[in-house]
C-alpha positions in Angstrom: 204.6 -4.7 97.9 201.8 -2.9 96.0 200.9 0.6 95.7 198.1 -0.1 98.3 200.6 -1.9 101.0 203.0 0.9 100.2 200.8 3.7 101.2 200.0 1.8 104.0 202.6 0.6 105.5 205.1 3.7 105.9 205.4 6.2 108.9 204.7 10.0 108.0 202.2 8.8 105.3 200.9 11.9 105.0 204.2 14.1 105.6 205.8 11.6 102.6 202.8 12.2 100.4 202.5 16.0 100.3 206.6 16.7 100.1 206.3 14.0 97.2 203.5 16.0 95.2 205.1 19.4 95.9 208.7 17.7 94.6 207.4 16.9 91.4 205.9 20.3 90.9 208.6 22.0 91.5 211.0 19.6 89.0 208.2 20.4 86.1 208.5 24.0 87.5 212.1 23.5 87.1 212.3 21.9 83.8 210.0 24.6 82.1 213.0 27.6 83.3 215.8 25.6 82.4 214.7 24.8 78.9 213.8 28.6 79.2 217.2 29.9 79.6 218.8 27.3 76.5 221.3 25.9 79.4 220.4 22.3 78.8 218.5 20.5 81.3 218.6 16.7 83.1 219.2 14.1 80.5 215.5 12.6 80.4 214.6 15.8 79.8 216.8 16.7 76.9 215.3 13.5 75.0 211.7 13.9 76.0 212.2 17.6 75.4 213.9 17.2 71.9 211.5 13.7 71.0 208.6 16.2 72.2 209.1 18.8 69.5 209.9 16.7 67.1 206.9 14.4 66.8 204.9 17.7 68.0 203.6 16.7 71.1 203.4 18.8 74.3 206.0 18.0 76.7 203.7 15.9 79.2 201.8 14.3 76.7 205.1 13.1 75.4 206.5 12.2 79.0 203.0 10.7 80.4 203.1 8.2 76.9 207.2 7.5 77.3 207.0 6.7 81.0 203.8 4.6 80.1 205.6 2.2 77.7 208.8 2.0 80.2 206.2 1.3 82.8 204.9 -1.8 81.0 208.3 -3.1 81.0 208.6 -3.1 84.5 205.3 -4.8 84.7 206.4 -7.6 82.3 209.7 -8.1 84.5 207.5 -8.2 87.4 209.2 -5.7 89.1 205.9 -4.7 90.9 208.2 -3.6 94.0 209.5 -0.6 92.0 206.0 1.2 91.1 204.2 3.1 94.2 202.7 6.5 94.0 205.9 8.2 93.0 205.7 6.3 90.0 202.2 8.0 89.2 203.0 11.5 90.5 206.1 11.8 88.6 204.8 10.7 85.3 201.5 12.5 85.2 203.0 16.0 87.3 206.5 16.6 86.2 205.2 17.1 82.4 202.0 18.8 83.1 203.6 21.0 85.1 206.4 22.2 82.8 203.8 22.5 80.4 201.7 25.4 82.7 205.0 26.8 83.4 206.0 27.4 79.9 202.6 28.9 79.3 203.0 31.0 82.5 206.3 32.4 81.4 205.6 33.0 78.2 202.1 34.9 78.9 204.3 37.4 81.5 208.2 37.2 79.1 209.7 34.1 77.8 213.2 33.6 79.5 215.0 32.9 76.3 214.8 36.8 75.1 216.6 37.8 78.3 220.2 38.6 78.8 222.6 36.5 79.5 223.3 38.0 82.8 219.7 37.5 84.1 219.5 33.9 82.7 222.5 33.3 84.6 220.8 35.1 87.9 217.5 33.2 87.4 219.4 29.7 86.7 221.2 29.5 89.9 218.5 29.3 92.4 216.4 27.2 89.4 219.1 24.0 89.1 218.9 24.0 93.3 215.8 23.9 93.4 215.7 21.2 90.6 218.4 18.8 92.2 216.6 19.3 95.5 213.2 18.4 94.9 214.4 15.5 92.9 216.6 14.5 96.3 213.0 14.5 98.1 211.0 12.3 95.4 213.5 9.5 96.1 214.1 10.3 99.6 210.2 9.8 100.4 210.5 6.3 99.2 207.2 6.2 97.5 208.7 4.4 94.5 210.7 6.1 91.3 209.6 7.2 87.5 209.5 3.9 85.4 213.2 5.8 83.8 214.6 5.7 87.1 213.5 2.5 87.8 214.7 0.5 84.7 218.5 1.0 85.4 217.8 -0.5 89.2 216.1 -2.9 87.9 219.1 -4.1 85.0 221.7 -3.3 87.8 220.1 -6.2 90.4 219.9 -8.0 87.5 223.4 -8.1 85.7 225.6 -8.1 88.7 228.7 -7.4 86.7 228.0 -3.6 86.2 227.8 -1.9 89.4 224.5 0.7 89.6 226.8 3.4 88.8 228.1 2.3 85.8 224.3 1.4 84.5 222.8 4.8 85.3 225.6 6.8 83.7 225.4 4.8 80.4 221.7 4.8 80.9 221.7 9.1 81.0 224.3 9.1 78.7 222.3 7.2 75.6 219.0 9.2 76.3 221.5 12.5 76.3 223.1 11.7 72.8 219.5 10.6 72.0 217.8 13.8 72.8 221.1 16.0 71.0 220.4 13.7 68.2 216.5 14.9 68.1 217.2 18.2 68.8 217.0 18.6 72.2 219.8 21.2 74.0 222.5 19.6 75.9 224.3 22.4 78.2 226.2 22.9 81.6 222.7 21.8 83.3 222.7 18.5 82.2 226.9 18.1 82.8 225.9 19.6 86.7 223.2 17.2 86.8 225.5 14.6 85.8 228.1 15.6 88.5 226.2 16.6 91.5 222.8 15.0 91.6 223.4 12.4 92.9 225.8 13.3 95.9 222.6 16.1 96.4 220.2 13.1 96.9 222.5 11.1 99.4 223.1 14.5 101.3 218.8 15.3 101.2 218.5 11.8 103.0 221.4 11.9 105.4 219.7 15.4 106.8 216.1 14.7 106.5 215.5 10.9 106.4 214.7 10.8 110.1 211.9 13.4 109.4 209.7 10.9 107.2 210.3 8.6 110.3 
């Protein structure tokens, strides 16, 4: 199924693509105040983040190129099932968008000369908002970030590792990857870890009938 066929050929095309764009926003949003307050973030984050800074490129320049080469992977293996117009948004928005935020915050006051006690005030309501617009870019089943998609794509492919297994080594390497680089691994990226993914399967037990 291509991009075209995709946008085609789902109910709530319209309901799917708006929740989709404003999900991806709000991750970037979410990545720019997470990084803010030095609790770590998700682990794709904490290498693009740390690879980011040290090459010196902003973060969705660094993300955009990253998710480009990952992309071309997928193309190679002929996954062409696995790219739709999530694929797009959440390359080109998450980045961009936690690059305006981090302008944003630092024009008004950067996070990260606050108190611990408002960090810890503004973080809460930050990593649920985080885990639950990531729940909604996969719920709307517009297709994945080419990051996402590669450990699908070596799950249906190996058969010996269940999906899991692959996704936890998968966030695991590009964790010790982006501590390795200098990126900050914290109690975000362990809550991620824990509690993302039950967060998604809840999102589409609830509202999976809505894009319907």
């Amino acid at each position: 199924m291509n991009m075209l066929q995709q946008l085609v050929g789902k109910p709530r095309m319209m309901r799917r693509v708006v929740v989709l764009f404003f999900s991806v926003f709000l991750m970037g949003v979410g990545v720019a105040i997470l990084d803010q307050l030095g609790f770590g973030t998700d682990p794709a984050s904490v290498m693009n983040l740390g690879i980011s800074r040290m090459i010196g490129w902003s973060f969705g320049n660094y993300v955009l190129a990253f998710n480009g080469v990952l992309l071309v992977i997928i193309l190679l293996l002929k996954e062409y099932r696995r790219i739709g117009l999530g694929t797009i948004a959440n390359m080109v928005v998450v980045g961009y968008a936690a690059d305006f935020t981090t302008w944003v915050i630092n024009m008004i006051h950067p996070l990260s000369t606050e108190t611990m006690t408002v960090k810890l005030i503004v973080f809460v309501p930050t990593i649920l908002m985080f885990m639950v617009a990531a729940a909604f870019y996969m719920v709307v089943g517009l297709g994945v970030a080419p990051y996402d998609a590669l450990p699908q794509i070596i799950s249906s492919r190996t058969k010996k590792l269940g999906f899991t297994v692959i996704r936890m080594a998968w966030d695991v390497t590009a964790t010790v990857i982006g501590y390795l680089v200098g990126g900050t691994v914290g109690m975000v990226t362990i809550i991620m870890g824990f509690f993302l993914g039950p967060i998604i399967s809840a999102i589409a037990k609830k509202f999976q009938p809505w894009f319907e």
